[in-house]
C-alpha positions as CSV (number, residue, x, y, z in Angstrom):
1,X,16.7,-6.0,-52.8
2,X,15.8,-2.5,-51.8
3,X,17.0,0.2,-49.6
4,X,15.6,-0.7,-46.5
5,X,16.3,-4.3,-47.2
6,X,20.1,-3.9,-48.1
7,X,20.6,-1.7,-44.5
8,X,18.7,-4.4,-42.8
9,X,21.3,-6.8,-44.0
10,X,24.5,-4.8,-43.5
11,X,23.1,-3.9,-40.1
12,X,22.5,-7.6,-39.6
13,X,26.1,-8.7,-40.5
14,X,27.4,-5.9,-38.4
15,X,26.1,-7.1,-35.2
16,X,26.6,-10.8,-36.0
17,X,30.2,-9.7,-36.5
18,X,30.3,-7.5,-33.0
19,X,28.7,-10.7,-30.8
20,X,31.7,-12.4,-31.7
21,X,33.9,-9.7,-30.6
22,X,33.4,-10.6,-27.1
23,X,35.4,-13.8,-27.5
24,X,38.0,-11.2,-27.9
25,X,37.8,-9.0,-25.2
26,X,41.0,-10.8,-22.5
27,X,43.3,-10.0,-26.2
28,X,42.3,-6.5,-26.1
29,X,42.6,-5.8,-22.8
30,X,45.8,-7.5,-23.3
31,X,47.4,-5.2,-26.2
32,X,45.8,-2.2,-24.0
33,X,48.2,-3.1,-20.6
34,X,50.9,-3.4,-23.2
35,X,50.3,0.2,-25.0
36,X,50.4,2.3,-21.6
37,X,53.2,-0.1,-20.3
38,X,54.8,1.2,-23.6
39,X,53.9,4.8,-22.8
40,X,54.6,4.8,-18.8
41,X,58.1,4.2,-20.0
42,X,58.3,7.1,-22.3
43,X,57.6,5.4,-25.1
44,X,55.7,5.3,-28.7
45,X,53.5,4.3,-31.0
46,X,53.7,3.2,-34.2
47,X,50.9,2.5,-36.6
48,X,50.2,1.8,-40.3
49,X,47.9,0.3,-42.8
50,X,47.2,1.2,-46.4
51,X,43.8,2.7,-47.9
52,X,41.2,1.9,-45.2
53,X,43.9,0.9,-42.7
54,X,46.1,4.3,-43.2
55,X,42.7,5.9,-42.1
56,X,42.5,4.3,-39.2
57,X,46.1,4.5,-38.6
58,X,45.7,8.2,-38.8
59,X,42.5,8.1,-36.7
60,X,43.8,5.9,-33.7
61,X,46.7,8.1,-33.3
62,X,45.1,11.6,-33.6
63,X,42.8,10.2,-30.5
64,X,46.7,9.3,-28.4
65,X,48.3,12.2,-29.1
66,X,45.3,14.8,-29.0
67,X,42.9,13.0,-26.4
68,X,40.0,10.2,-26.6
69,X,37.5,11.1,-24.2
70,X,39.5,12.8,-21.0
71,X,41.7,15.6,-20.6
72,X,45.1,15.1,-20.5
73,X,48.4,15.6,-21.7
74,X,49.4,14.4,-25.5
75,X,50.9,11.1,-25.4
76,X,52.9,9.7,-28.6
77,X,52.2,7.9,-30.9
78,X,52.9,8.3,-34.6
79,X,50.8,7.4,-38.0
80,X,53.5,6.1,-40.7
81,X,50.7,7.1,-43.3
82,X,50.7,11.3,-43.0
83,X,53.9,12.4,-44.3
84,X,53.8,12.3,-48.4
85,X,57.2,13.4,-49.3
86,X,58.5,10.7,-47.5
87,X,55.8,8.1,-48.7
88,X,56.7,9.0,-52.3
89,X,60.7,9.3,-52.1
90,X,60.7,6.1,-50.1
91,X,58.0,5.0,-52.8
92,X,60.2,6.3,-55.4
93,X,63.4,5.2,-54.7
94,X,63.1,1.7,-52.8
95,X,59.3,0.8,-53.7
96,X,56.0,1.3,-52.0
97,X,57.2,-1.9,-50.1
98,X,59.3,-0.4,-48.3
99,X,57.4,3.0,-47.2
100,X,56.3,1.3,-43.8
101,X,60.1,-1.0,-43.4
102,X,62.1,2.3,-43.9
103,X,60.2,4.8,-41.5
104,X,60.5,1.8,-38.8
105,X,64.1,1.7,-39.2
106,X,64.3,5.6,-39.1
107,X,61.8,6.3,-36.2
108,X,61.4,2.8,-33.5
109,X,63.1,2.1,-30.6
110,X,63.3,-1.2,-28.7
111,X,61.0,-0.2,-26.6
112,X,58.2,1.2,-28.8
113,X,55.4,-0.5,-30.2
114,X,54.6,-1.0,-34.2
115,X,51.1,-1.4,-35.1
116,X,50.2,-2.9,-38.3
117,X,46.7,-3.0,-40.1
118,X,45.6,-4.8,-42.6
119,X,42.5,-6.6,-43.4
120,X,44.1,-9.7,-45.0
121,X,47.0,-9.6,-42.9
122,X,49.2,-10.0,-46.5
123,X,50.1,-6.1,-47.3
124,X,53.7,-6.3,-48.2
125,X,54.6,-3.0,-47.1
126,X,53.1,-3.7,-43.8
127,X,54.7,-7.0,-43.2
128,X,58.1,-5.7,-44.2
129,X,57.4,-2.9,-41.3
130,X,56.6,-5.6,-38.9
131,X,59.6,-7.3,-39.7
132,X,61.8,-4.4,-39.3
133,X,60.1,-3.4,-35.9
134,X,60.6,-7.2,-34.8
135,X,64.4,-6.8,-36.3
136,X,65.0,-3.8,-33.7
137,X,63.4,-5.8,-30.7
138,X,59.6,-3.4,-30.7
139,X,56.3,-5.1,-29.3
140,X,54.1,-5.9,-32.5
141,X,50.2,-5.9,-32.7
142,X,48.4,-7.2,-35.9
143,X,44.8,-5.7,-36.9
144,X,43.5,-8.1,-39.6
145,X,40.7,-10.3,-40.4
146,X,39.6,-13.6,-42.1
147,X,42.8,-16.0,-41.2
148,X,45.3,-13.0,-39.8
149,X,47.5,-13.8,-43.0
150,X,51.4,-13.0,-42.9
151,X,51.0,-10.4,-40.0
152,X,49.6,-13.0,-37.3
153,X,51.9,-15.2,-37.2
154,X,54.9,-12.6,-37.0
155,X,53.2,-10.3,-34.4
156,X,53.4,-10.6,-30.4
157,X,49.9,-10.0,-30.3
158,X,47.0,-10.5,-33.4
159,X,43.3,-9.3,-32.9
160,X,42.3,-11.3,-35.9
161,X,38.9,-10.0,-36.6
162,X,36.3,-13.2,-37.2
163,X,35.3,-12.0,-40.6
164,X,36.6,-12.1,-44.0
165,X,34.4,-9.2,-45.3
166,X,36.2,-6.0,-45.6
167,X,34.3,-3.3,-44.2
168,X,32.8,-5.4,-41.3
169,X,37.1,-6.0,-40.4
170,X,37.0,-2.5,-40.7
171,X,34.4,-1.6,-38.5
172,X,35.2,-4.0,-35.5
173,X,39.5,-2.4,-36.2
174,X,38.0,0.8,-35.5
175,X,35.7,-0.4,-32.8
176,X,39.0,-1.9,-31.5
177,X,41.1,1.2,-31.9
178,X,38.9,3.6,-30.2
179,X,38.4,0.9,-27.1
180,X,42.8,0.4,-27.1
181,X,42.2,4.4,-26.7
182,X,39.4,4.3,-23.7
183,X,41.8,1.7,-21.5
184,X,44.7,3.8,-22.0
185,X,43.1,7.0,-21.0
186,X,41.7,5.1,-17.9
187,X,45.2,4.7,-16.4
């Protein structure tokens, strides 16, 4: 296979992936009315992931707090993936399964929502943090993929990508994240 012919493919598997998105869209639009019910009350936003998910994590909240597309003031949301002293202590002294479980505990309210990310739905650390969110009485969203895994069946709401390949999961999470975004900043 050459260049032109490997783009052609991942190109290819990209939009077969997006078409079935739209089978998605009343879930999204769901989780959106539930984030900016979560902010109109004064509340916030809680997201993590590891590796590809921590990115987007980072990314989704960067465009709450600073701004997607409109002007307007900072709303809050939080990226449990940014803070490497307490990553590593937590890391350290508990075990990297407990990074996302022990910030939760520290930082959510009942009234918050925890976002979890994971492509497989079965990152320990993330479930744990699901479980302590769900323990405190938070609204929990799932980004995963192939069957949801672990995540899905815990969370309030699961956008369970229709794909099993990591970086097409990855692409539509983002896709997902940056539309979450758009329909908040329209209220």
């Amino acid at each position: 296979m050459n260049n032109i012919e490997f783009l052609q493919a991942e190109l290819a598997a990209h939009q077969a992936m997006f078409k079935e998105l739209n089978a998605m869209l009343p879930q999204i639009s769901t989780v959106a009315e539930c984030l900016r019910d979560c902010l109109k009350r004064g509340n916030k936003i809680l997201l993590m992931g590891n590796g590809g998910s921590a990115a987007d994590s980072q990314h989704i909240a960067a465009e709450i707090v600073g701004r997607y597309k409109c002007e307007r003031r900072g709303l809050p949301a939080i990226a449990l993936t940014t803070d490497t002293s307490i990553l590593t202590s937590i890391g350290n002294d508990y075990g990297f399964e407990f990074i996302f479980s022990r910030q939760v505990e520290a930082l959510c309210n009942p009234l918050d929502v925890v976002i979890g990310i994971s492509t497989s739905g079965n990152s320990v650390n993330v479930v744990r943090g699901i479980e302590t969110a769900k323990q405190i009485g938070a609204t929990t969203v799932a980004l995963t993929g192939g069957s949801g895994g672990k995540l899905a069946a815990l969370c309030d709401y699961s956008l369970i990508m229709p794909s099993s390949d990591t970086p097409r999961i990855q692409e539509a999470h983002i896709f997902i994240g940056h539309s979450l975004c758009g329909l908040m900043e329209a209220e």
